[in-house]
C-alpha positions, 0 to 999 in steps of 0.5 A: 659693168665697169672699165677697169684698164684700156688696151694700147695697141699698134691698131688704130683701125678695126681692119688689119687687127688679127682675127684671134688673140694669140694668132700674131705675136704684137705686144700691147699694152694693158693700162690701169684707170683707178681706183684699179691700179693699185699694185696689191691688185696684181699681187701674185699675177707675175707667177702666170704666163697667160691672161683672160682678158674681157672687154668691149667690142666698140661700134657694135651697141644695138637693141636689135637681136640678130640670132644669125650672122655670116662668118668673114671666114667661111666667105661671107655667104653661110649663116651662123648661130650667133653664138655659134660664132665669136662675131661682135654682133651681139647681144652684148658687145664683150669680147674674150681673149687669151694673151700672154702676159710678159710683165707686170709694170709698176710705174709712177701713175700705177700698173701697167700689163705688157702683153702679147698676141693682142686682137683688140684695137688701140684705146678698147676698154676692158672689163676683167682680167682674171689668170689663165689655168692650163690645167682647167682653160685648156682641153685637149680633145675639144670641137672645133665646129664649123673653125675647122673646116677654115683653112688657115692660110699662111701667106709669103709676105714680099717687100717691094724694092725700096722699101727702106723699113726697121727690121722690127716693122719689117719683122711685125708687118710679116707676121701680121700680113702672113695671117692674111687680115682681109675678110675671105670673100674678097679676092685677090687683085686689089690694092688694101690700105691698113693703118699700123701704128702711125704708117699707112700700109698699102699691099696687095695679095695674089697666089699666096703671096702679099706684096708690101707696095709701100709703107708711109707715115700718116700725114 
């Protein structure tokens, strides 16, 4: 399989990263290596408002089969199928996801794809982008499985006194943190450190609600 583009993204590290694409709406950017980059590559892409988007789960390469794995979002203790599930623990380490594509960049050293509600981490190769179709991609009366016995918490994200943030920060912080990116068999009461983009996250959660303790630059 060959690399055709790397993702930029605000998420230097696998924790924090969104659990599903299109779960947050964080932009990222999609940057082409050549002989890919080429504008009549993407003529006719701007006409689509989604992408499929496949590419490479980093850190996950094994020879050995695992035909179980245990969910973070059923708590940790249920095995599942593995393809039953979207775990990186897999045979092959391919992700899959849907963004939205906001705009087909042509720039100086090629093309560049601006897109959102991205859930890979910064610099993850990709394999294939192909357009989305509503009229074949998207089934109304599908199964969820086991995905629907999850709730799908929405936490209030409170900022400490203090915190002197961008309101675009503040505006990105909360919609990722509201999504509650810790693994559900953790419990409340410990203090999380998360990188995003260049700052150090530090936040708590109890009842529902995360506390931003502080957020500081990475040395």
């Amino acid at each position: 399989m060959k690399i055709i583009a790397h993702v930029h993204t605000d998420f230097p590290d696998k924790f924090g990263v969104p659990r599903q694409s299109g779960l947050v709406p964080l932009r990222g950017r999609l940057v082409f290596d050549a002989p890919y980059n080429i504008p009549d590559a993407f003529r006719g892409l701007e006409d689509y408002s989604h992408i499929w988007v496949l590419w490479r789960f980093d850190g996950f390469d094994t020879d050995a089969f695992a035909p179980t794995v245990r969910p973070p979002r059923l708590g940790g203790n249920r095995r599942m199928g593995v393809f039953a599930t979207r775990s990186p623990n897999r045979p092959n380490p391919i992700g899959l996801s849907v963004l939205r594509l906001l705009e087909v960049c042509r720039t100086p050293s090629g093309v560049e794809l601006t897109v959102e509600g991205v859930d890979m981490v910064d610099g993850t190769a990709v394999y294939d982008v192909k357009p989305y179709l509503p009229h074949v991609d998207s089934v109304p009366d599908a199964k969820g499985g086991f995905s629907t016995e999850v709730q799908s918490d929405t936490l209030t994200v409170n900022f400490s006194d203090g915190l002197s943030l961008s309101p675009d920060i503040r505006e990105a912080l909360t919609a990722l943190l509201s999504a509650d990116p810790r693994p559900h068999y953790h419990a409340d009461g410990r203090v999380y450190g998360m990188r995003f983009r260049d700052l150090e996250v530090k936040f708590t959660v109890s009842a529902c609600i995360v506390t931003v303790l502080s957020v500081t630059p990475m040395p």
